[in-house]
Each structure stands twice: as C-alpha cells, then as structure tokens.
C-alpha positions in Angstrom: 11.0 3.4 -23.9 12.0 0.5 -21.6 10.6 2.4 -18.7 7.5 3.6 -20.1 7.0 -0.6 -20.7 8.2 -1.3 -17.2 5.9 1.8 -16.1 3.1 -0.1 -17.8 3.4 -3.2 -16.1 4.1 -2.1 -12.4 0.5 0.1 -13.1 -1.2 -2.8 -14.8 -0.5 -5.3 -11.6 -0.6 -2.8 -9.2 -4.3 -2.4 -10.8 -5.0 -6.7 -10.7 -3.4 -6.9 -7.0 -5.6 -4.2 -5.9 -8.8 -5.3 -7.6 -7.9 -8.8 -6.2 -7.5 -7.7 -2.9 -11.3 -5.7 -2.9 -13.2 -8.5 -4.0 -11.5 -11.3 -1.8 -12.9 -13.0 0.6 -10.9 -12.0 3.1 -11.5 -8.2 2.7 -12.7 -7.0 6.1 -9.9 -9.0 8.0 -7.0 -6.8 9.3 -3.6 -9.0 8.5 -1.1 -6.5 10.2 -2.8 -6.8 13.4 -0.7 -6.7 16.5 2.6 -6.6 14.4 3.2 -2.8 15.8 3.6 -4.0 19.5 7.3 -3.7 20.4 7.4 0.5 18.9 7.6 1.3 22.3 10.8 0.1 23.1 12.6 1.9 20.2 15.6 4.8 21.9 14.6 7.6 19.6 12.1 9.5 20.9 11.5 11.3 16.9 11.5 8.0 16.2 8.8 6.6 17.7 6.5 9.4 16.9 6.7 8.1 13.5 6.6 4.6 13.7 3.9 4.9 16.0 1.9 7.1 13.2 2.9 4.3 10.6 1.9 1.6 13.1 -1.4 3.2 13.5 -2.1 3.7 9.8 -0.8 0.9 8.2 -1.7 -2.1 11.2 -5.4 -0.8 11.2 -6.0 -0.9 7.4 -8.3 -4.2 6.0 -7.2 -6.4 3.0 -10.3 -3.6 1.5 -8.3 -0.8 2.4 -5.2 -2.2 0.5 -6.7 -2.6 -2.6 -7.7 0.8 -2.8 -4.2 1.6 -2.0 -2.9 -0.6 -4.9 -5.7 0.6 -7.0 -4.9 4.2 -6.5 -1.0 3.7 -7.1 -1.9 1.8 -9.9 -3.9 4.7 -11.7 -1.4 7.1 -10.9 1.3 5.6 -12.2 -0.6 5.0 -15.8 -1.2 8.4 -15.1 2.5 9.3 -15.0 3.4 6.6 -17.9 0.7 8.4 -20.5 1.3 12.0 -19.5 5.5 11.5 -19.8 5.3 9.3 -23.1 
C-alpha cells in the first residue's frame, strides 16, 4: 500500500516537472550541450559505442524534449500504480 502511495507521487511530479519543463520559457534551449566532449578518450572500445549513442540522444534533446520524457514516465507509471492496485 506504501508503494502504490510512493507510486502515486513519483507519477504525479514526474507529470508537474514535465508539464513545467514544456511550457517554460526556456523550452527550445539545449542544456546538455557540449557536456558529451571527452567520450572519445574512454579505453573501451564497447564502451564508447554506447556512450556515444547516449551522448547523441540525451545532449541533443531541448528542455521541450524533456518534458515529454517526464510526461511520458509519468503516465506510465500511473499506469503501472492503477493496473497493480
């Protein structure tokens, strides 16, 4: 019962950050920008494949882009909350 509550309120401000971050006024600005810049230098060459990908994905996404993200998590875990309780 304690987890369907914590469930509930991890999907409820997963839902307020993301609808924050869509209508701010910072929404088409990319904040992870040029943080992905030293992934060449990592030893592992399995490694860098992936950080790479996750460079590329999550450096490139706007404020916008986040908020759907949140928004989406959000839903899904009121999703899981309703359909488990």
């Amino acid at each position: 019962m304690v987890l369907a509550f914590l469930g509930l309120g991890i999907g409820f401000f997963l839902l307020t950050l993301g609808i924050y971050f869509i209508r701010s006024k910072h929404a088409l600005k990319t904040p992870l920008a040029g943080h992905g810049d030293s992934v060449d230098t990592v030893d592992s060459f399995v490694l860098s494949i992936i950080l790479s990908i996750g460079v590329i994905l999550f450096c490139s996404l706007t404020v916008r882009h986040y908020g759907y993200v949140c928004v989406l998590s959000g839903l899904f875990i009121l999703y899981a909350v309703s359909a488990t309780w």
